[in-house]
N, C-alpha and C positions, 0 to 999 in steps of 0.2 A: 253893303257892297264893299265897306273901308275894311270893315273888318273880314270874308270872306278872302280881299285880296294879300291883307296880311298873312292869314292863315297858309294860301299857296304859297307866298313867297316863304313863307318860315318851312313849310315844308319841300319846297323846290330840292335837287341833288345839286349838290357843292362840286366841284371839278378837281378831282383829285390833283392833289399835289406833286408836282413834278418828280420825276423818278433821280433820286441823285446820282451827283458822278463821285463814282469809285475809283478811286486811288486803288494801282494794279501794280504787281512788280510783273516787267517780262526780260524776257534777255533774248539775245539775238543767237539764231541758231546757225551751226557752222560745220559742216563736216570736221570731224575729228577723229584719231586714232583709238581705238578698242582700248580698254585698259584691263588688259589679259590678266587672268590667274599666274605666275611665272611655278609658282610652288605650289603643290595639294598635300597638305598635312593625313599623315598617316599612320600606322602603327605594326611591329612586326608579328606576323602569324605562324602560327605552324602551317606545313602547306599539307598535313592530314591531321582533323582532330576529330575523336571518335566520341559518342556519348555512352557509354557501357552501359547495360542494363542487365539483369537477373534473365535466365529465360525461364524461369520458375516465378509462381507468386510467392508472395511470406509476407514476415514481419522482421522487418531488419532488424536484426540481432548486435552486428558490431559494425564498424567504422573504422578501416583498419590505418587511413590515410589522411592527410589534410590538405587544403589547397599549397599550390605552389611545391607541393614534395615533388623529387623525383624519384621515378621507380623504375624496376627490373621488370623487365618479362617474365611474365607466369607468378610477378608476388599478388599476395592476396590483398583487394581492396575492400573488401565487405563480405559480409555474412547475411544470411536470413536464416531462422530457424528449422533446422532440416528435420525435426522429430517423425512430421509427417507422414516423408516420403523414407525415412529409415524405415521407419513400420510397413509401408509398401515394399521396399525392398527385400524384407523379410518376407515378407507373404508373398513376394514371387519368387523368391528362392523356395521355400515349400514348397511352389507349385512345381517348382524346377526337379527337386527331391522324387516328387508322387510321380512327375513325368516319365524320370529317369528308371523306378521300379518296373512301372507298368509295360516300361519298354523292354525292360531287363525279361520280365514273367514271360512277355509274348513271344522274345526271342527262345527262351528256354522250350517253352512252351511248340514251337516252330520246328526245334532242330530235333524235340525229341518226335513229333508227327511226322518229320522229316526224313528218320530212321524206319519210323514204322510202313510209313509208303516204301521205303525199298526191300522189307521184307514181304510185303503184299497185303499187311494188316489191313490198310485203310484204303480207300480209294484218292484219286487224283486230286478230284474236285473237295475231299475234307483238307487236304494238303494247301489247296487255294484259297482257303477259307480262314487259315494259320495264319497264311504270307500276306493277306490283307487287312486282316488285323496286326501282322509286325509293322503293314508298313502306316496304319494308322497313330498306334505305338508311336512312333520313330515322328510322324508328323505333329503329335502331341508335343512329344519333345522337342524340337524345336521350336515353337510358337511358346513354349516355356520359356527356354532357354533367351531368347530373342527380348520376350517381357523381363527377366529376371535383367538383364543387361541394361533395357531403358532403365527402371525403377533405380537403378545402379547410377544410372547416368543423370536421373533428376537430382539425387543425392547430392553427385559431383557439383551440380547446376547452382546447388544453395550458396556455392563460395564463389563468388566474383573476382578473377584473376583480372590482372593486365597482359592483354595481348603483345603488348610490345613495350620496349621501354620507352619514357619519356616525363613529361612532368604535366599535375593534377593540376587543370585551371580551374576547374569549380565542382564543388559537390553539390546538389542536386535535389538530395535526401536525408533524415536525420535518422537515429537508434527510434527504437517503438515506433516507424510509420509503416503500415503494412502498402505493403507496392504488390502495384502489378506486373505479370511479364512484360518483360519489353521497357520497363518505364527505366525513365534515365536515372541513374545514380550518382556518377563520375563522368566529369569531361576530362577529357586525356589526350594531351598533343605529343602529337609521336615526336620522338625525334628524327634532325634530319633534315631538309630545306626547308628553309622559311620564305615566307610572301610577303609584300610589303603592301594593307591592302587599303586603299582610300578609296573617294563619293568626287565624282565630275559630275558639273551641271549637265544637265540635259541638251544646253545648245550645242555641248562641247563632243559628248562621248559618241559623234559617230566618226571622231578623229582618231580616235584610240581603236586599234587593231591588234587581233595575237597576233603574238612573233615580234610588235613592234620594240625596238631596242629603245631603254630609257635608263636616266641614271637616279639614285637617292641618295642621303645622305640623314644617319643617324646625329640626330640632336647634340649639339655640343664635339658631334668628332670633323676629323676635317676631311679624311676618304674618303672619296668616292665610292659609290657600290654599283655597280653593272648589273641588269638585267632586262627580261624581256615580258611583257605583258602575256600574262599567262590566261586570264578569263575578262570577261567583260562583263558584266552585268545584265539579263534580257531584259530588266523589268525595271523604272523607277523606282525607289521609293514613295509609296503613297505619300509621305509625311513632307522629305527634304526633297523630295522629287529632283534625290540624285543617281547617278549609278555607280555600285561599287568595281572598281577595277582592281585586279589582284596584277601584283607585277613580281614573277619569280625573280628572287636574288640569287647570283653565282655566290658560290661560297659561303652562304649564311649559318653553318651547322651550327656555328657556334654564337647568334644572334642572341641578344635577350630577346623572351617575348612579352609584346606588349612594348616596347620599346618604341619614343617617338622617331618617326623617318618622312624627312621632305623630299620627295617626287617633283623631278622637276619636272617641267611641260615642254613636249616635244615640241623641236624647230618647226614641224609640220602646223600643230596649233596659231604658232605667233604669224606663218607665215599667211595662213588660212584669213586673219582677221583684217578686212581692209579700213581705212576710215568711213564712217557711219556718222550719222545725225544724233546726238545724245539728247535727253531731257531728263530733269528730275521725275519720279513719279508724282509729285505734284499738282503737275501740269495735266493729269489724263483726264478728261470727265467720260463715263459713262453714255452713251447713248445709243440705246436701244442694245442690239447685241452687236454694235460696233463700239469703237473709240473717239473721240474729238479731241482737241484741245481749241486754246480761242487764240486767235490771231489779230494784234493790232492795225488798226489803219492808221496811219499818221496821219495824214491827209484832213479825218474826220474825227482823228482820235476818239475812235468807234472800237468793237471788238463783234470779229462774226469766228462760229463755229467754223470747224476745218476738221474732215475727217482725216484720221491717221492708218495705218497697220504698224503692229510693234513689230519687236523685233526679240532678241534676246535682252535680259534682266538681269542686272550686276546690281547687286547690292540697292542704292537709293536711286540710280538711272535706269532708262531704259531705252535702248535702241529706237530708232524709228526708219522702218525698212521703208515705207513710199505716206506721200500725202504734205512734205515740207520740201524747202527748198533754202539752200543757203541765205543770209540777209532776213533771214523775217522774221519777225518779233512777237511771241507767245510768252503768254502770261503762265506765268509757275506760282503765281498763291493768288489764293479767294478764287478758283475757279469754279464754286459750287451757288457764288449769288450772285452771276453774270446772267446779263440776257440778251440775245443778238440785238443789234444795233445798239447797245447800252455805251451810255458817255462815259467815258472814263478820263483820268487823270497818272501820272506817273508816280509814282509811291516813292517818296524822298525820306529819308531814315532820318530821325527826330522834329519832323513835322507835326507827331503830333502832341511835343512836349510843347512849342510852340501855341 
């Protein structure tokens, strides 16, 4: 029996060890003023740029341009091999030729049965018989004539002009790559107004309206530039989950492109933002498919969950729209090995070189 009661006692459960207190940093939360974007960095655009492509396939032959050139309307940017459609173009020209006889023979053909019905040789109906085949003739030939003009026109197709003038921002495509119709070659910003085009966050851009008047301001000069928001963006960015805004500039013909330009933020935006509850992102824990943070007791110097709703996200803060209240003290580090009613202590900075 001595030794049976040893045995239970050696095996009996131990009473786990008390949970310890953790040392928390929190800080007290307090409504505060937004801390607005004042500037959106951006850069100046053409406000038409077109991507040129071949309406014929080939194999590019020359390259007649480089990025950044500027060009004349109607000069040549490229080539592709026209041997082709030269060889089509002859061979509808031949058929153009054969058409052209066969029309010539039936009319001959026509005016002299033509004569012979009014001396009374032939009858009426062999006369109708002439005029239907002149006017089949005549229908050949055009459907000639019509092919022989495209074939003509594929020709033209092999050389890629500039529609209009302006200057090359990217090529596309190299010599020896055989392309397809359609496919882009040359980017080409017309000349002509430029756009000034930046990314608003999402909480921001349903401030931004066309027509709205704003001002910019190119990098390093001291003018002012005037304009008016010209597009809006429907869609985020999957990526920056921003939107892009274009703001037409008065006067810009003669901007650089690509040129940096700061947008200021409309009086409407600043006015728009009232004071808000801020927090680090630090402070959010996950729960469930809501948000918490943990909130101090003093009292018990305890810590119990609190749910939150956010609000807009600036950089390392983030708003908190309902669930706090001015004075109360939320923990912004270690909030990932807390447990409701868990002991805690206040995190004193070199405690624990100590």
């Amino acid at each position: 029996m001595l030794v049976a009661s040893a045995l239970l006692g050696g095996c009996s459960r131990q009473e786990p060890p008390p949970e310890p207190v953790r040392a928390v940093k929190v800080v007290t939360v307090g409504e505060q003023a937004q801390q607005l974007q004042s500037l959106y960095a951006g850069e100046v655009r053409a406000r038409v740029e077109s991507r040129l492509g071949f309406r014929v396939a080939g194999k590019l032959t020359q390259r007649a341009v480089d990025a950044g050139q500027r060009v004349a309307a109607g000069q040549l940017l490229a080539a592709v091999d026209p041997q082709d459609y030269q060889l089509s173009a002859q061979a509808a020209q031949a058929q153009l030729l054969a058409a052209q006889t066969q029309r010539d023979v039936a009319l001959a053909d026509y005016k002299r049965y033509e004569g012979l019905k009014a001396q009374g040789f032939i009858s009426g109906a062999e006369l109708e018989r002439r005029e239907a085949s002149l006017k089949a003739a005549e229908a050949a030939l055009v459907q000639a004539r019509s092919q022989s003009q495209a074939q003509a026109n594929q020709v033209g197709y092999a050389r890629l002009q500039a529609t209009t003038a302006g200057v090359v921002t990217a090529l596309e495509a190299e010599v020896g790559q055989v392309l397809a119709a359609g496919q882009p070659v040359v980017r080409l910003a017309h000349d002509g107004p430029r756009d000034a085009v930046f990314n608003v966050p999402e909480q921001w851009v349903q401030h931004f309206k066309v027509g709205m008047p704003m001002q910019a301001q190119l990098a390093g000069a001291r003018d002012m530039l005037k304009g008016q928001v010209r597009e809006v963006g429907a869609s985020a960015d999957p990526v920056t989950r921003t939107f892009t805004v274009k703001l037409a500039l008065q006067a810009s013909e003669r901007l650089p492109l690509g040129a940096t330009v700061n947008v200021q933020a409309p009086a409407l935006l600043t006015a728009a933002a009232g004071p808000v509850i801020q927090l680090p992102t630090t402070a959010l824990r996950q729960e469930g498919e809501g948000t918490a943070v943990w909130v101090l007791d003093e009292a018990s110097m305890t810590v119990q969950l609190q749910k939150v709703t956010l609000g807009p996200v600036q950089a390392q803060q983030v708003a908190i729209a309902s669930g706090l209240k001015s004075g109360q003290k939320v923990v912004v580090a270690g909030v990932h090995v807390l447990s409701p009613g868990q002991k805690v202590t206040l995190y004193k900075p070199g405690a624990e070189a100590k």
